[in-house]
Structures are given as structure tokens and as C-alpha cells.
Backbone as ProteinMPNN parsed JSONL, in Angstrom:
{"seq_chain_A": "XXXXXXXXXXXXXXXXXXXXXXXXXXXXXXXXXXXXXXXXXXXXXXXXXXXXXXXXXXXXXXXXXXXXXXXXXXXXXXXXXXXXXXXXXXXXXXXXXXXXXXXXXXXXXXXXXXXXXXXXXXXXXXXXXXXXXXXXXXXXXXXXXXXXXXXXXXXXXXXXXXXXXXXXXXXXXXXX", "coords_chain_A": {"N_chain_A": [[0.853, -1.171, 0.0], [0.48, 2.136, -0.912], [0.731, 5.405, 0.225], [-0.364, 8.384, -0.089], [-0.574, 11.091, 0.974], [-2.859, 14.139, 1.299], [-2.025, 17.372, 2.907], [-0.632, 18.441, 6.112], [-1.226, 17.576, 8.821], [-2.028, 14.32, 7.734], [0.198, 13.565, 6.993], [2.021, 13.692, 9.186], [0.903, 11.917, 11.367], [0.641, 9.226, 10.119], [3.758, 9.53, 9.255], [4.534, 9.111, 12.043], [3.27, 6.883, 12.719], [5.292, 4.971, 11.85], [4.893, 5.027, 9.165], [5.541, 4.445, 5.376], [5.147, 7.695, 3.782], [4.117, 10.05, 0.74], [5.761, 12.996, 0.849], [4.797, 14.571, -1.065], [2.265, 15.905, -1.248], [2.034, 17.594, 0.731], [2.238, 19.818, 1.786], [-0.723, 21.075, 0.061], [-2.79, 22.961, 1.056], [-1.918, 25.187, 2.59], [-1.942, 26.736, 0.278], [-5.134, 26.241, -1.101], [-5.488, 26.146, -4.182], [-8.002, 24.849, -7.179], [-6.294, 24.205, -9.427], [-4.036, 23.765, -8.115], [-4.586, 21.253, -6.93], [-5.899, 19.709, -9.047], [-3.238, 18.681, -9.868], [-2.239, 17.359, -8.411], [-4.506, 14.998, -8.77], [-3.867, 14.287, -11.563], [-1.006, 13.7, -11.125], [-1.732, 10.988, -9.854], [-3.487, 9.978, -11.837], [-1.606, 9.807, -13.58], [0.27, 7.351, -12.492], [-1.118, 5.837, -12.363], [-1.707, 4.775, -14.814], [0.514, 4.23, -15.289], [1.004, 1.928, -14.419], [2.174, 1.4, -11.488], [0.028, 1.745, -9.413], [-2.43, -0.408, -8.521], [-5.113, 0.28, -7.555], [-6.335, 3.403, -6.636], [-8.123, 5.106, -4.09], [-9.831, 7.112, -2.441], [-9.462, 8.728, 0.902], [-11.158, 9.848, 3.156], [-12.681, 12.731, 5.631], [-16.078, 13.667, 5.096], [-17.966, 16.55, 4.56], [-20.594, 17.034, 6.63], [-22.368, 18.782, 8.823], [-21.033, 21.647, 10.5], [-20.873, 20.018, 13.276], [-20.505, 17.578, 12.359], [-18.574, 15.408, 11.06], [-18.133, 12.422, 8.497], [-16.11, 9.767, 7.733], [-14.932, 8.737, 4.983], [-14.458, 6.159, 2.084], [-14.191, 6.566, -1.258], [-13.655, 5.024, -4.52], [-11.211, 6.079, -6.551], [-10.214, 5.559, -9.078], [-9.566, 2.327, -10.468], [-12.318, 3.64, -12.534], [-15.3, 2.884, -11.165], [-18.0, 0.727, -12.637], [-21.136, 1.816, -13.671], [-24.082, 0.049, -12.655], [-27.039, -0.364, -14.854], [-30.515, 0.887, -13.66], [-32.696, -2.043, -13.244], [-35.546, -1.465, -13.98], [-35.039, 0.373, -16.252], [-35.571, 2.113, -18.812], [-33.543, 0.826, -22.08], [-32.156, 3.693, -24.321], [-31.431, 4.913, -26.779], [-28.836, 7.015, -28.188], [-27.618, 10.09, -29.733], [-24.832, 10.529, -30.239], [-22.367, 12.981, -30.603], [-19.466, 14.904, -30.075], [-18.657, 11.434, -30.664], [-18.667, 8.717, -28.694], [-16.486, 7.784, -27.226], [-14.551, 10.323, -27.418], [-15.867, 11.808, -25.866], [-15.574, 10.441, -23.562], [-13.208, 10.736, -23.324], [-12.547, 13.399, -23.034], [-14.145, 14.45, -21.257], [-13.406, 12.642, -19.053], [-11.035, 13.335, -17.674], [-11.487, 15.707, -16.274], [-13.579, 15.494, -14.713], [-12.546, 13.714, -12.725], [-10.682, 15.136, -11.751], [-12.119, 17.122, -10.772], [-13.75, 15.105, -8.993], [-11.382, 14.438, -7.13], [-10.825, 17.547, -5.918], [-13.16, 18.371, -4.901], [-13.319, 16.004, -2.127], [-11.228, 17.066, -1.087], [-11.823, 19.969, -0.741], [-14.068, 18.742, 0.926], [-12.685, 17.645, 3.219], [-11.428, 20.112, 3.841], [-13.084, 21.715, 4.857], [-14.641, 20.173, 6.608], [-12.324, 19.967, 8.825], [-12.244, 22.559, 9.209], [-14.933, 22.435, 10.785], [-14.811, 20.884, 12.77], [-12.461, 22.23, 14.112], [-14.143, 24.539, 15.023], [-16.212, 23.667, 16.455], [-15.087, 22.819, 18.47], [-13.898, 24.694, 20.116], [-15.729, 26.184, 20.723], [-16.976, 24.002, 22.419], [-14.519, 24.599, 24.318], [-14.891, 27.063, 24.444], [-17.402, 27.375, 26.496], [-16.536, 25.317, 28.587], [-14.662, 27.149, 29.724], [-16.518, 29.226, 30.358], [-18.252, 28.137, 32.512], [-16.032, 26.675, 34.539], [-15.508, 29.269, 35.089], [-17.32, 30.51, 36.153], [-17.733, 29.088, 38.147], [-15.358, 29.412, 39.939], [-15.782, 31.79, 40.607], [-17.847, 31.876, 42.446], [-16.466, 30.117, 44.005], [-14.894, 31.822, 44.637], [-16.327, 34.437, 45.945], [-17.29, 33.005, 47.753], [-15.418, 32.407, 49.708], [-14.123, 35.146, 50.435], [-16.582, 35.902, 51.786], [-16.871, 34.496, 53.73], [-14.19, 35.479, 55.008], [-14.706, 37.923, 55.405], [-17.264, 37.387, 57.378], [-15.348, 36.483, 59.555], [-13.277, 38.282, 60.141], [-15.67, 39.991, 60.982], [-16.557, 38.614, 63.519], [-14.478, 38.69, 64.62], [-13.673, 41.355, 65.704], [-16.52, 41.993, 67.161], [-16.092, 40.221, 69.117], [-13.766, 41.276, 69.906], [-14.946, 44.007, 70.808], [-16.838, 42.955, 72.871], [-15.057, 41.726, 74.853], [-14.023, 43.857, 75.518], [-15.862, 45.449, 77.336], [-16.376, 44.157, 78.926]], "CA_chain_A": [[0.0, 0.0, 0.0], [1.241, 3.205, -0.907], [-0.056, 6.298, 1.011], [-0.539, 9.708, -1.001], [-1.648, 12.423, 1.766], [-2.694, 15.493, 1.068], [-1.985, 17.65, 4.011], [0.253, 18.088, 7.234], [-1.976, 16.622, 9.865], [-2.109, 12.865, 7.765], [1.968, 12.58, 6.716], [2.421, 13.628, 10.453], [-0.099, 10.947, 11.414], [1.621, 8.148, 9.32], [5.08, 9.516, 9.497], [4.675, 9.044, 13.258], [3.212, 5.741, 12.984], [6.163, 4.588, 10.889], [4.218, 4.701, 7.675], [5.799, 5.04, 4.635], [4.047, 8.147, 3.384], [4.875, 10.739, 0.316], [5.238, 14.55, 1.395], [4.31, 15.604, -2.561], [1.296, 17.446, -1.231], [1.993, 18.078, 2.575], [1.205, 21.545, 2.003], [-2.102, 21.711, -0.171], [-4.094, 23.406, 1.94], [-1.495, 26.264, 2.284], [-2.368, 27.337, -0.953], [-5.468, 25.714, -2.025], [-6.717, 25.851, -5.418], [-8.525, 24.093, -7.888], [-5.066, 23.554, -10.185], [-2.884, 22.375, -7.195], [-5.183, 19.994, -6.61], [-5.209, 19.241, -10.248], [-1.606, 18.246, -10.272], [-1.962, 15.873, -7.22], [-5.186, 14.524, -9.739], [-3.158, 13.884, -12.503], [-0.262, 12.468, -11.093], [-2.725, 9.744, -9.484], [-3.687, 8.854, -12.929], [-0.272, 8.958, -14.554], [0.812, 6.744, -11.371], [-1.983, 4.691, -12.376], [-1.991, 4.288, -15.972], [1.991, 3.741, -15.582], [0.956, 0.529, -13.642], [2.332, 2.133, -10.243], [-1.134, 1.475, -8.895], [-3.732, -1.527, -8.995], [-5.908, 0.604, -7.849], [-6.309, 4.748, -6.122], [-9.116, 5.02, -3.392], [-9.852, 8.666, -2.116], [-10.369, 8.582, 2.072], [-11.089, 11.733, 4.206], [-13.494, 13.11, 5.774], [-17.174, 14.3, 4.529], [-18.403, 17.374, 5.613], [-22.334, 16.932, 7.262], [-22.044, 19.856, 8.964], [-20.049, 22.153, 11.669], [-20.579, 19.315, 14.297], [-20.831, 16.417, 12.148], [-17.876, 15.044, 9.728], [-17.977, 11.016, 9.045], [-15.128, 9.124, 7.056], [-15.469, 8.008, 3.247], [-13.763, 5.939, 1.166], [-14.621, 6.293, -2.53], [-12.922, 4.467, -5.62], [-10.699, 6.762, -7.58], [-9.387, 4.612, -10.218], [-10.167, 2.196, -12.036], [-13.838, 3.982, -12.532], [-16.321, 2.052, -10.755], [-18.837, 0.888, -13.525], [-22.311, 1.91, -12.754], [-25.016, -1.017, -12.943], [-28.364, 0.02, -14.956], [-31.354, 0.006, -13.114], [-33.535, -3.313, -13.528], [-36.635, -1.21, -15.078], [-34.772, 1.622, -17.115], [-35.337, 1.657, -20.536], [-32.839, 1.852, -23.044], [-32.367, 4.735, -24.795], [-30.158, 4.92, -27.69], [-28.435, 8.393, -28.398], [-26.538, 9.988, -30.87], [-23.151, 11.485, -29.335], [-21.332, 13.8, -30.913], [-18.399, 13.754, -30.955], [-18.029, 10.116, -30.815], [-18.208, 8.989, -27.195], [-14.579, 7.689, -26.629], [-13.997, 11.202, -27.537], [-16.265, 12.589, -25.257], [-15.14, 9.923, -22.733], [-11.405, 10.925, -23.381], [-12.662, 14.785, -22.817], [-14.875, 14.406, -20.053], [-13.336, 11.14, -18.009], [-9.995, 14.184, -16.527], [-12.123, 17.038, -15.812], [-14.243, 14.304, -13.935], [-11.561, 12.762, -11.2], [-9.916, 16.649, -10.927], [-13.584, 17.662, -9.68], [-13.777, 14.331, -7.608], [-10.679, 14.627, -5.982], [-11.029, 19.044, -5.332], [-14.511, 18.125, -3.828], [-12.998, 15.638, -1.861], [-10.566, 17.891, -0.779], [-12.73, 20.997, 0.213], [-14.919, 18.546, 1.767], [-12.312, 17.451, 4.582], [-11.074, 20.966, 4.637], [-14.175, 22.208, 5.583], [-14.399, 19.282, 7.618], [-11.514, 20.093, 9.772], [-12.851, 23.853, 10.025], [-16.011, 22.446, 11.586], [-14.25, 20.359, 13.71], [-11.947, 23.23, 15.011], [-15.037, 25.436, 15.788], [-16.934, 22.742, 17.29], [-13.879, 22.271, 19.611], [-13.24, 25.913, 20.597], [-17.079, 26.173, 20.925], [-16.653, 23.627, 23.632], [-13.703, 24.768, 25.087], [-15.508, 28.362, 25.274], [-18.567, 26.962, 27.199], [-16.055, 24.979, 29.61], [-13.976, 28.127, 30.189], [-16.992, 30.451, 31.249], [-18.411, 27.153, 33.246], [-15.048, 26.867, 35.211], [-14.918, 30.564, 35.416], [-18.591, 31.042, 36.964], [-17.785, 27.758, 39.551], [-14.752, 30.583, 40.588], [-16.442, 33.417, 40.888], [-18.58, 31.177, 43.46], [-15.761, 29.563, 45.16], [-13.935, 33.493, 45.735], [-17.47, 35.257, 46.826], [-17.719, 32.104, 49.533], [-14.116, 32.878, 50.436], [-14.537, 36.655, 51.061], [-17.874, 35.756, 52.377], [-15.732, 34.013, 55.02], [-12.984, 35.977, 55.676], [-15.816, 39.205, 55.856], [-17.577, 37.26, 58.649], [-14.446, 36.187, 60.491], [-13.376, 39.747, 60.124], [-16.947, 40.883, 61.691], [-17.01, 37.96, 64.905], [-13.392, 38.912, 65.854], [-14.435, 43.03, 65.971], [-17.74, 41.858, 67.757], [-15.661, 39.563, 69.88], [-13.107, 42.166, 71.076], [-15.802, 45.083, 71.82], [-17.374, 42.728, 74.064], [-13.968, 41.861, 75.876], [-13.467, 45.342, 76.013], [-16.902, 46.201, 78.159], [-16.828, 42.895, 79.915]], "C_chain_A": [[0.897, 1.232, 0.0], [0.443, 4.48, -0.513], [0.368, 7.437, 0.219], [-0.966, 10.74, -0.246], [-1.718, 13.818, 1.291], [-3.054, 16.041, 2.062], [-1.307, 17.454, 5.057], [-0.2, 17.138, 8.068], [-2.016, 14.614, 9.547], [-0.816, 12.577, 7.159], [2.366, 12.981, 8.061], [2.164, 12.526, 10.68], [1.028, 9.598, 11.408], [2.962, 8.056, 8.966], [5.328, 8.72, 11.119], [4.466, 7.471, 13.444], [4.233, 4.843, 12.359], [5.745, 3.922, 9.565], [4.492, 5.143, 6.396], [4.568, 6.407, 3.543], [4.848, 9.432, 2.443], [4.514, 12.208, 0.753], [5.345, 15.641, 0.094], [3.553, 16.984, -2.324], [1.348, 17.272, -0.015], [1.353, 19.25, 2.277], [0.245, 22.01, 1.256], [-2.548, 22.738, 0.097], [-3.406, 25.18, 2.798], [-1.996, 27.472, 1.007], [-3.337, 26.54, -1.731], [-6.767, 26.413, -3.189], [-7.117, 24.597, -6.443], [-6.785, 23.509, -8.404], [-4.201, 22.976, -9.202], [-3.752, 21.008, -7.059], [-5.397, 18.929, -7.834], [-4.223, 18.428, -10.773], [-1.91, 17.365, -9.829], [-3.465, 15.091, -8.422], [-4.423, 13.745, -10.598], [-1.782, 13.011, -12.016], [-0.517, 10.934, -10.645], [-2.728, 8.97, -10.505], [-2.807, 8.444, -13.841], [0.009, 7.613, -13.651], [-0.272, 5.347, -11.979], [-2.022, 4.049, -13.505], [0.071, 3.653, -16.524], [2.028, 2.22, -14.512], [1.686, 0.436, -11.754], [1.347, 1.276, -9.406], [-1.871, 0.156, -9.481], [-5.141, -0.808, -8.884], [-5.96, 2.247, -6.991], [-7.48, 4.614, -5.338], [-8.797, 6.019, -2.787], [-10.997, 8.36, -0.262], [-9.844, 9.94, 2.536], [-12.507, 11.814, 4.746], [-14.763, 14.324, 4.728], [-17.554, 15.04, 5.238], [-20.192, 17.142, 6.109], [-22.514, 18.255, 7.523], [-20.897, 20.373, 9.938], [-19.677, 20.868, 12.384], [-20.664, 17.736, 13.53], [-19.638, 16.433, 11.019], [-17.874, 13.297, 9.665], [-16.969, 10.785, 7.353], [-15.527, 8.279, 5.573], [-14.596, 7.488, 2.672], [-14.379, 6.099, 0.111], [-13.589, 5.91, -3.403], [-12.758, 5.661, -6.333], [-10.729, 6.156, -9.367], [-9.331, 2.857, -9.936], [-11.761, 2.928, -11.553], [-14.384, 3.327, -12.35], [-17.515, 2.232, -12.235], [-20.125, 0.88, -13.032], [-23.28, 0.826, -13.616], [-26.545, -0.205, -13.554], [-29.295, -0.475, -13.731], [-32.375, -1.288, -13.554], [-34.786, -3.042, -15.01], [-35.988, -0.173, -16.045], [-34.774, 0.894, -18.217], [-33.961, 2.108, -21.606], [-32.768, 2.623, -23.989], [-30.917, 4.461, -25.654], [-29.921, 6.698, -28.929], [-27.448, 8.715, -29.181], [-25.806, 11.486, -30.365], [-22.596, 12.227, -30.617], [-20.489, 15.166, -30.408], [-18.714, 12.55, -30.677], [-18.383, 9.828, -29.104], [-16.783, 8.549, -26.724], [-14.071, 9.141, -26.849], [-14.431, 11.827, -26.738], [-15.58, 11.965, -23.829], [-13.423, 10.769, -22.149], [-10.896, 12.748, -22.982], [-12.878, 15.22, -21.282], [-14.303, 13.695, -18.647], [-11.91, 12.648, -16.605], [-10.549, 14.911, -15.543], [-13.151, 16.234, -14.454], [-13.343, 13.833, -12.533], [-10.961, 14.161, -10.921], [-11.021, 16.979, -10.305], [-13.635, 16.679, -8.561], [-12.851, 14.686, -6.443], [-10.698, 16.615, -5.309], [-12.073, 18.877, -4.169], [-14.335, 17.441, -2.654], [-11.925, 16.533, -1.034], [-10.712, 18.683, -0.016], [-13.509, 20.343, 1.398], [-13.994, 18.042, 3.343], [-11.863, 18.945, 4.754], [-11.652, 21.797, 5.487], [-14.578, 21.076, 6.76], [-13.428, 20.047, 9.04], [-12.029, 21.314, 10.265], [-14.149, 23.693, 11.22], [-15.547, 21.624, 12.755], [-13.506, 21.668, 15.185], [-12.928, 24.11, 15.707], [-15.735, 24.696, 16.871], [-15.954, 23.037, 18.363], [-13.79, 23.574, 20.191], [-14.824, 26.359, 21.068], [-17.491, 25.404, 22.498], [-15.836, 23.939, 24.581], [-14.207, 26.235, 25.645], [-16.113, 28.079, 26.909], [-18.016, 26.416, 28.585], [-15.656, 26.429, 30.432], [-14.842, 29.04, 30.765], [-17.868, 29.376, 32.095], [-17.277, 27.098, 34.301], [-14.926, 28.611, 35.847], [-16.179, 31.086, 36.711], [-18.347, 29.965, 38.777], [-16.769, 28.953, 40.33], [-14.737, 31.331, 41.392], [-17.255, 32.756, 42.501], [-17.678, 31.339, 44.414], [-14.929, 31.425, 45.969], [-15.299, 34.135, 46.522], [-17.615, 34.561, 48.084], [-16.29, 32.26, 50.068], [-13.85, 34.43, 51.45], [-15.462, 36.383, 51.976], [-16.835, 35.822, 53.537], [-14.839, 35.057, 55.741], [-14.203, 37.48, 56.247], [-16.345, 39.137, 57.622], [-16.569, 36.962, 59.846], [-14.01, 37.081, 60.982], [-14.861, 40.555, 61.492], [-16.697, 40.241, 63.42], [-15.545, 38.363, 65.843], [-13.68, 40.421, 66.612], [-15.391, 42.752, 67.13], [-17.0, 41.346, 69.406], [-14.494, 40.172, 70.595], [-13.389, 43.454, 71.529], [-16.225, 44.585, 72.824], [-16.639, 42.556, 74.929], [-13.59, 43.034, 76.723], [-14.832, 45.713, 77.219], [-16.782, 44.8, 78.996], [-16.371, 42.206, 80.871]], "O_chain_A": [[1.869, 1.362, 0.744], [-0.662, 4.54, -1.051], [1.54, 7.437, -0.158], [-1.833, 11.432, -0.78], [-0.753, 14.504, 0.953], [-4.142, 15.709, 2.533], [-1.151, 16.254, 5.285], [0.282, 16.006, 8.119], [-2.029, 13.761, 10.434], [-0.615, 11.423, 6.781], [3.463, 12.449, 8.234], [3.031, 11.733, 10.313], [1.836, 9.167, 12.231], [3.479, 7.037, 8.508], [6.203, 7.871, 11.288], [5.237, 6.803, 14.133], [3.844, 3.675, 12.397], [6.04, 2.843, 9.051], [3.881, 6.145, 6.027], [3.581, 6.124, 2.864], [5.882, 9.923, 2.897], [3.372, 12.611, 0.974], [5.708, 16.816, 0.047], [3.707, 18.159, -2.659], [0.409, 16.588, 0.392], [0.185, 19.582, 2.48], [-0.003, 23.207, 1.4], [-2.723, 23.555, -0.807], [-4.097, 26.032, 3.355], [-2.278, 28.67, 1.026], [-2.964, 26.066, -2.804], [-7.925, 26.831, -3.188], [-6.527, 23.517, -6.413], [-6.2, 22.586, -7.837], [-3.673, 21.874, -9.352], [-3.306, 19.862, -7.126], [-5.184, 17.718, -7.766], [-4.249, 17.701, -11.766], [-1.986, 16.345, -10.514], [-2.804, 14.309, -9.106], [-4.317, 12.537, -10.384], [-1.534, 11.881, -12.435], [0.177, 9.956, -10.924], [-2.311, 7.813, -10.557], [-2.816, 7.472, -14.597], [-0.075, 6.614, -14.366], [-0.029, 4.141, -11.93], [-2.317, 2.854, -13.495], [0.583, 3.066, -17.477], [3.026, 1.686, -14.028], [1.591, -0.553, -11.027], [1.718, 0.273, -8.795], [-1.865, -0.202, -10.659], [-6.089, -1.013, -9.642], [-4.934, 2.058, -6.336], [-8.201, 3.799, -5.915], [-7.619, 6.141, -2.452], [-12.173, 8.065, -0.054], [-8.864, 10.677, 2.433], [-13.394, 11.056, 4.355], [-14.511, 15.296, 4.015], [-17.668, 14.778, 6.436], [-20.846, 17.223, 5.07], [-22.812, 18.99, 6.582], [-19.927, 19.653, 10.174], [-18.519, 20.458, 12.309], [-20.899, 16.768, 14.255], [-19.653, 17.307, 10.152], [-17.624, 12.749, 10.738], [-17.09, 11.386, 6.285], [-16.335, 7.372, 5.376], [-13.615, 8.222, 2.554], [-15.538, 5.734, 0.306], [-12.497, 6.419, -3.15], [-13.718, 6.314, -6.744], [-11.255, 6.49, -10.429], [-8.899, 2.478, -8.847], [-12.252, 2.769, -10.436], [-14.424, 2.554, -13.307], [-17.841, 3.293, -12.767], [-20.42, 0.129, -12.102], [-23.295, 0.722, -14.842], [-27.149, 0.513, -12.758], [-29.192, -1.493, -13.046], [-32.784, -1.059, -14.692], [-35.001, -3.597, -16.088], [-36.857, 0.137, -16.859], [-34.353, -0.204, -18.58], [-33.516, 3.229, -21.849], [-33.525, 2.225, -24.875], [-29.819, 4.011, -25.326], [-30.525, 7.184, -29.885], [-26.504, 7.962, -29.421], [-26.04, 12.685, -30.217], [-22.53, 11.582, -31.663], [-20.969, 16.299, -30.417], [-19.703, 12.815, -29.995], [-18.335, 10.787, -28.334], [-16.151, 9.117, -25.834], [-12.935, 9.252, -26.389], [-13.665, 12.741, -26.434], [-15.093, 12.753, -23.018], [-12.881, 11.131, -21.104], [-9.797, 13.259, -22.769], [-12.243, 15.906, -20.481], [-14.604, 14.025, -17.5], [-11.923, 12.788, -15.382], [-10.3, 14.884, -14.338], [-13.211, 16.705, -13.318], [-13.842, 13.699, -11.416], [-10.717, 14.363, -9.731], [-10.891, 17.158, -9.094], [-13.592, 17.055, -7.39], [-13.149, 15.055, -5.308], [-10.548, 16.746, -4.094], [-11.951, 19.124, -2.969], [-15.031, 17.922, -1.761], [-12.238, 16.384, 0.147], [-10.212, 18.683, 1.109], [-13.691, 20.884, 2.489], [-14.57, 18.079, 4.431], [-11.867, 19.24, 5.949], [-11.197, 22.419, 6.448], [-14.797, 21.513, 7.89], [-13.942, 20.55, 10.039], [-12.303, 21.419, 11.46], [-14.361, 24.436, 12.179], [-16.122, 21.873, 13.815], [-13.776, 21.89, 16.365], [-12.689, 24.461, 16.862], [-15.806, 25.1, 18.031], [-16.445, 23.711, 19.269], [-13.403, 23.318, 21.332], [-14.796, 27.064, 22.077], [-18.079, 25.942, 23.436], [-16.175, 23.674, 25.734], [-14.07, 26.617, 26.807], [-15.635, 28.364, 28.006], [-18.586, 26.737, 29.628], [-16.176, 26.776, 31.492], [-14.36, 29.766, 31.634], [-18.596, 30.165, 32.698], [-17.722, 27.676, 35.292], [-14.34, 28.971, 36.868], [-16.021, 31.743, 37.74], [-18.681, 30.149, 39.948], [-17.277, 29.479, 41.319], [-14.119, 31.598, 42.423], [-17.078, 33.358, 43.561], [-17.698, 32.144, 45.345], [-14.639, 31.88, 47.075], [-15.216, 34.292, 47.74], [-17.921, 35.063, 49.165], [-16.298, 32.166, 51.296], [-13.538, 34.647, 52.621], [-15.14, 36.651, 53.134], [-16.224, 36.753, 54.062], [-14.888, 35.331, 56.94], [-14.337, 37.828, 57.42], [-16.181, 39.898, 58.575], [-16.925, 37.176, 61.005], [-14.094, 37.15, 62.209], [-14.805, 41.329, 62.447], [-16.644, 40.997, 64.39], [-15.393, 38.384, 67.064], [-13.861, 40.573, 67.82], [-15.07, 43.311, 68.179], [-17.241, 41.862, 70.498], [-14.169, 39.759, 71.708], [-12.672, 44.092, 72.299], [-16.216, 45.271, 73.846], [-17.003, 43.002, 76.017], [-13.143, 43.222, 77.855], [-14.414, 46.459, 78.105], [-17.538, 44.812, 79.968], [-17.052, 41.307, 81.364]]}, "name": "protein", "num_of_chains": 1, "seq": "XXXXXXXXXXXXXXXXXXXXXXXXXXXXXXXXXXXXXXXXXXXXXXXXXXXXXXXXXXXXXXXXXXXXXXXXXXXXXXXXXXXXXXXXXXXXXXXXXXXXXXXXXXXXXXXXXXXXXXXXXXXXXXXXXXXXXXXXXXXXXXXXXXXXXXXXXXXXXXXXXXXXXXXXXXXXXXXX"}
């Protein structure tokens, strides 16, 4: 298995675990656009069509939303062939150009959109993650802060009245 990450967080990851992993696209996500992501696209399918690969499979996270991301694999390469349904009728259409030509047009522009989408969708991923998390860590921090505020007012409290019974307690010495 050969590992392809795009991003610091998963060649850390798999560097750490002692996983051979390449640091082509460590930094994506520094600068991402459509064409970097492009490149890392394309060299997939040279990698693939130069026999490199048996096969490319695209995992990351899907975004749901802010608080929700869950884990996907999808087949890059070879193109999963899609099964008709049972009742569809067939329909017989007249392509032009040709369809191996449209195939041969269409099939790049196709896996550079998969993998970008793929892409955005964990980076937005991770953003909802980070908010989520700092969202919680708010909520703790003025939770901890209010328990505080408690524990010092019952402290003062204290020291106030201890303050008051010694006063009380050496006027009456004094008359008594």
C-alpha cells in the first residue's frame, strides 16, 4: 500500500506511525486551489496508468455539517462501472463527438472535480471540527470561570464574617 496524503496533519499521522508516506502534497491546503489539486489529480492517474497502482481510493473526511464530519472511502481509479437500473429503458443516443472522444474529454475534468470536492470537503471538515472544539472549550472556560467566581465570593464571604465575629468579639472583651 502506498499512502498519497494530502496535508500536514495525515503525513504527520503516518510519518509518526512509521508509515511510509509521500510529502508531494503536505502543504495543499497552504495554498489551495482548484489547479494544485489538479496536479496531485493527474499524477494519481499517470501513477496509475503507468501501472504504479492496482488501484487509487480517495479517504477523508465528509463534511455533514459544523458538528458532524464522518469518514469516506470512494474508488478513484479504475472507474467504478455503474449497474443500470432493472426497469430503465434503453435509450439509444446519438453522441457527438463520438463517445470515446467525449469519454477521453470528459473522463480528466471528472476525477480533478472528484478529488477538489474531496478535498474541500475534509477541509471544511476540519474547520467544523476546530469550531466545534473551541465552541466547547468556550462553554467549559466560562463554566469553570462562573464555579470561581462562586468559590472566591464564599471565600470573602468568610474571611468578611471572620473579620466581623473577631471586631464583635473584642468590643465585648473590652466592656466585659
Amino acid at each position: 500500500v502506498t499512502i498519497w496524503n494530502i496535508g500536514k496533519k495525515g503525513y504527520e499521522s503516518f510519518v509518526k506511525a512509521n508509515y511510509k508516506a509521500d510529502a508531494t502534497f503536505k502543504d495543499i491546503f497552504l495554498n489551495l486551489t482548484f489547479e494544485n489539486v489538479q496536479s496531485c489529480a493527474q499524477a494519481a492517474v499517470k501513477a496509475f496508468q503507468d501501472g504504479q497502482f492496482d488501484a487509487v481510493e480517495l479517504v477523508y473526511s465528509e463534511f455533514k455539517n459544523a458538528a458532524t464530519q464522518r469518514f469516506t472511502v470512494e474508488r478513484f481509479l479504475p472507474i467504478p462501472k455503474v449497474k443500470p437500473a432493472a426497469n430503465a429503458k434503453k435509450s439509444d443516443f446519438i453522441f457527438e463527438p463520438n463517445k470515446e472522444e467525449l469519454i477521453a474529454e470528459l473522463m480528466p475534468k471528472i476525477l480533478n472535480t472528484q478529488l477538489y470536492k474531496a478535498v474541500l470537503d475534509a477541509n471544511a471538515s476540519e474547520h467544523g471540527a476546530r469550531m466545534t472544539a473551541m465552541d466547547k472549550a468556550s462553554e467549559n472556560a466560562n463554566e469553570l470561570l462562573r464555579s470561581l467566581k462562586i468559590s472566591y465570593n464564599r471565600a470573602r464571604q468568610a474571611a468578611i464574617t471572620t473579620e466581623l465575629t473577631e471586631i464583635v468579639s473584642g468590643a465585648a472583651a473590652l466592656q466585659g
